[in-house]
C-alpha positions in Angstrom: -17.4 -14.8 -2.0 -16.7 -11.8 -4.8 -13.7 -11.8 -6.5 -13.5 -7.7 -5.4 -11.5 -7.0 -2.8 -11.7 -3.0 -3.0 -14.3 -0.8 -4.6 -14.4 3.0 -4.1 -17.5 4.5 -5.9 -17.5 8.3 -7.2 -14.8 8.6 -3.7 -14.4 12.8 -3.7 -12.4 15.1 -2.2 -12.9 18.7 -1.6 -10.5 21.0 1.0 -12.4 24.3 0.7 -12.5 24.9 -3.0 -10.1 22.6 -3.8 -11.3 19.3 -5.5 -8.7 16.9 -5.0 -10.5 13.7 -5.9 -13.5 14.1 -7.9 -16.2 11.2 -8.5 -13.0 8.0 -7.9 -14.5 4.7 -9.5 -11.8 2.1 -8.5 -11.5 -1.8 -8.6 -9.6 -4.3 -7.1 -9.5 -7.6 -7.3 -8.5 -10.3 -4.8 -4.9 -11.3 -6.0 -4.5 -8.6 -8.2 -1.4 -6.2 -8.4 -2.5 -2.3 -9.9 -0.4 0.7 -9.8 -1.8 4.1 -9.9 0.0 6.6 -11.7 -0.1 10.0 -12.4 2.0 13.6 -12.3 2.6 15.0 -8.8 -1.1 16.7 -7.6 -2.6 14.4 -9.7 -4.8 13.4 -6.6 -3.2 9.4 -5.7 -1.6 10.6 -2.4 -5.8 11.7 -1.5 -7.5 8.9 -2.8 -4.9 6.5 -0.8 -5.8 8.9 2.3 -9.5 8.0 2.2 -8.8 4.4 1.4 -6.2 3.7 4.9 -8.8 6.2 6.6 -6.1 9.1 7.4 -8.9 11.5 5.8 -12.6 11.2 5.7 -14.1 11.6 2.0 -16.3 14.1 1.2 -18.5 12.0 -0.9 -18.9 8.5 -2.7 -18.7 5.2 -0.8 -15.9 2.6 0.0 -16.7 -1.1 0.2 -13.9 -3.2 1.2 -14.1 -7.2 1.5 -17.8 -6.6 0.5 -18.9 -4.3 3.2 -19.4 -0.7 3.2 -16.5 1.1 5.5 -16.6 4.4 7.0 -12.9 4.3 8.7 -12.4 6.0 11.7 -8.7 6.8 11.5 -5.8 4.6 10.0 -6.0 1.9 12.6 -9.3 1.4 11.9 -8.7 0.4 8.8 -5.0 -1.6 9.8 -8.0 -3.4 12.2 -10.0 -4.4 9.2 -7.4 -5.7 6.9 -5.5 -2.6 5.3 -2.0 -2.8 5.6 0.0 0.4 4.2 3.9 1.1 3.3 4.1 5.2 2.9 7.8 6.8 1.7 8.0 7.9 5.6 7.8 3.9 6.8 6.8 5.1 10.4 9.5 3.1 11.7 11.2 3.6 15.4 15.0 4.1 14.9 16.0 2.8 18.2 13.8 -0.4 18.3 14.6 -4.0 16.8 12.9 -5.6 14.0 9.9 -7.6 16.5 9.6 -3.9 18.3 9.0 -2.5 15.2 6.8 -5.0 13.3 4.5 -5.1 16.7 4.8 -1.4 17.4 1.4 -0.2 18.7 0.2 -3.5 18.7 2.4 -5.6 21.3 2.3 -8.8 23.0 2.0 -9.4 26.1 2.4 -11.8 29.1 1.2 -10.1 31.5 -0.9 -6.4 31.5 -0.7 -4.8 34.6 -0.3 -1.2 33.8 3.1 -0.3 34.4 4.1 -3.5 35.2 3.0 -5.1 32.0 5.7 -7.5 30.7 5.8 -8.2 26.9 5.6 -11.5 25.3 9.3 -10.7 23.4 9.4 -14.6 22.4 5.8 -14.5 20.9 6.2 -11.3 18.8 9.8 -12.4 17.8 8.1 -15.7 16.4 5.5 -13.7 14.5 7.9 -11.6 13.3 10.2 -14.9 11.2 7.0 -15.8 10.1 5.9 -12.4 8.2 9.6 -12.5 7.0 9.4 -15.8 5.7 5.8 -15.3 4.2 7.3 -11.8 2.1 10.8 -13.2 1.7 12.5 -10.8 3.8 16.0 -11.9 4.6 17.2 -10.0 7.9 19.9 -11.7 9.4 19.9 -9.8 13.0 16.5 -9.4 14.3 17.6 -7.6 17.6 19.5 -5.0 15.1 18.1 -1.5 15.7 16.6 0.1 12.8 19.2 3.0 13.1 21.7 0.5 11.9 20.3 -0.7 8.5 20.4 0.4 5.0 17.7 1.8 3.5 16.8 -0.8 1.6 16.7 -3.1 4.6 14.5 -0.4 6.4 11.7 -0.8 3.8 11.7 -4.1 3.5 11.2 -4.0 7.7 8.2 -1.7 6.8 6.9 -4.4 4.0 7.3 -7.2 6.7 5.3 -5.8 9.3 1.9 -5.6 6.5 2.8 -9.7 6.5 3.2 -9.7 10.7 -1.3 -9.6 10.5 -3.9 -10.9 8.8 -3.6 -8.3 6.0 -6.7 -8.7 3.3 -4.3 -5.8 1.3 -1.3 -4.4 1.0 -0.9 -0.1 -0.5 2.7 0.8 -1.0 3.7 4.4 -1.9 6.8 4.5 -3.8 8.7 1.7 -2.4 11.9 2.0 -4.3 11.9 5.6 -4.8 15.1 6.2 -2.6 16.9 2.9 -2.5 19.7 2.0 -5.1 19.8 -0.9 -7.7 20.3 -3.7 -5.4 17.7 -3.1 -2.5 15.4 -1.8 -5.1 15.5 -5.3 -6.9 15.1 -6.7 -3.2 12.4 -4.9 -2.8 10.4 -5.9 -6.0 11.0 -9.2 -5.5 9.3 -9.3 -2.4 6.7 -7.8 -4.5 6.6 -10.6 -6.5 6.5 -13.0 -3.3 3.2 -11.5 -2.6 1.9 -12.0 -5.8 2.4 -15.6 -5.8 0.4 -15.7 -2.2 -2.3 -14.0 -3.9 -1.8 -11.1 -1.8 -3.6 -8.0 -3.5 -1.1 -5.2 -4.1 -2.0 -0.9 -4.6 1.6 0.1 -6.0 1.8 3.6 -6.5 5.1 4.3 -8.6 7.1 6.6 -10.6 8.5 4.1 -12.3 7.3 2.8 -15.3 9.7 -0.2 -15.8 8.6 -1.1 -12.3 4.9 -0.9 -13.3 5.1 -3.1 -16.3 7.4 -5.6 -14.3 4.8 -6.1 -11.3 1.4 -5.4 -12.0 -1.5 -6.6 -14.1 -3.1 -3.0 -14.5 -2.6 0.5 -14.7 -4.9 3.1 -13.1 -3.8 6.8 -14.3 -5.0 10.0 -12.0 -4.8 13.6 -13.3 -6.3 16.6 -12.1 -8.0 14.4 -9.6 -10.0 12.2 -11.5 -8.9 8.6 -13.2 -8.6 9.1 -16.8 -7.4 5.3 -17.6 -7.8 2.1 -16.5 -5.6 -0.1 -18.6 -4.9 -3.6 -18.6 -0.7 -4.0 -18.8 -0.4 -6.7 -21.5 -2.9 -4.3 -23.9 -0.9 -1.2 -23.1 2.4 0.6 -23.6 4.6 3.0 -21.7 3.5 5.3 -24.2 0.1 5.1 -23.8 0.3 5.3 -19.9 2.5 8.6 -20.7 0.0 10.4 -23.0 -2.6 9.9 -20.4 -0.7 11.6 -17.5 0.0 14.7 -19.4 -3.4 15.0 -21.1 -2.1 14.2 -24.6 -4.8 11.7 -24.4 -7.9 12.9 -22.5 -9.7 9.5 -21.0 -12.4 10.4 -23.2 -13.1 6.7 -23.9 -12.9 6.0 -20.0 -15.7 3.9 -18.6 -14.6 3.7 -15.4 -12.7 0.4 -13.5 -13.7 -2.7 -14.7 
């Protein structure tokens, strides 16, 4: 079995005559923990679309657990192992934790149309076991997501990657609006899925989060990686200088 989990080879993205993502080489590997900066347009919110299969690329290929995908839409890819946590969290205010974890995909006891009956004991099962395999700590299951914090919210949304057989996880600024506490929450079931050898996308703002959690850096600008750095060879410095163009990825040879 390769050690590659992800690979995304000259991935591009045109809308009209804009190119969003242009000629994407990208590595992951199984285990491994990478965020992907970059400024704001820099063109990580459209190579993450083509990756979870929200947007079809224009060009390039994406092989994913060594197989070539072409996803059809976002459960497509869910179906094949991609598990994403976006700033929205797609969560369902009035439902409980299991509702929300199994949301589109229930259980069931019975199918019969209308008078299906779901299998609430089953999916609230699943549900401790995703919480205890990320470290989640949520004391009252049948709580409705209206009623949490926010930090308690995301870490819902992190579960529910855990509650299937996830091959990878992509999180979009997880902490971005969450305070001290449930950001260090957070980050630590971050660090729970690093120990399980569960491969991580981060993309963050923050660069004392970076350094903390992954092994390597991936910097996007103008829609094209201009850095693939390893973290313990590189500073926040460096990373810096390559998101504004002070340094111009001249030297990059693409993801190793």
């Amino acid at each position: 079995m390769s050690d590659v989990i992800l690979q995304t080879i000259g991935l591009t993205k045109h809308y009209g005559g804009v190119h969003a993502l242009t000629d994407a080489n990208f590595t992951l590997h199984r285990g491994e923990h990478v965020a992907i900066m970059g400024d704001n347009g820099a063109g990580k919110s459209t190579f993450v679309r083509q990756i979870t299969g929200v947007e079809q690329p224009t060009a390039g290929q994406i092989l994913f657990d060594g197989q070539e995908m072409a996803f059809s839409g976002p459960l497509d890819a869910r179906e094949k192992g991609i598990e994403a946590v976006f700033q929205t969290l797609a969560l369902a205010d009035d439902l409980d934790v299991p509702s929300n974890l199994f949301l589109g995909r229930e259980l069931y006891r019975l199918r019969l149309g209308p008078f299906s009956i779901l299998d609430r004991r089953a999916m609230r099962a699943a549900t401790l076991a995703a919480l205890q395999k990320t470290g989640v700590k949520i004391p009252d299951l049948s709580n409705t997501i209206r009623n949490m914090s926010g930090g308690q919210r995301q870490c819902v949304a992190i579960a529910r990657t855990a509650a299937f057989k996830s091959k990878m996880v992509i999180m979009d600024e997880p902490t971005a609006a969450l305070g001290v506490q449930e950001t260090a929450q957070v980050e630590n079931i971050i660090r729970t899925l690093k120990a399980a050898g569960e491969p991580v996308i981060l993309i963050s703002h923050n660069m004392r989060q970076v350094f903390d959690l992954v092994d390597r850096i991936v910097v996007f600008r103008r829609g094209r990686i201009v850095a693939n750095l390893a973290k313990a060879a590189t500073t926040g410095e460096d990373v810096v200088a390559y998101i504004t163009g002070a340094k111009t990825g001249a030297e990059y040879e693409g993801a190793a």
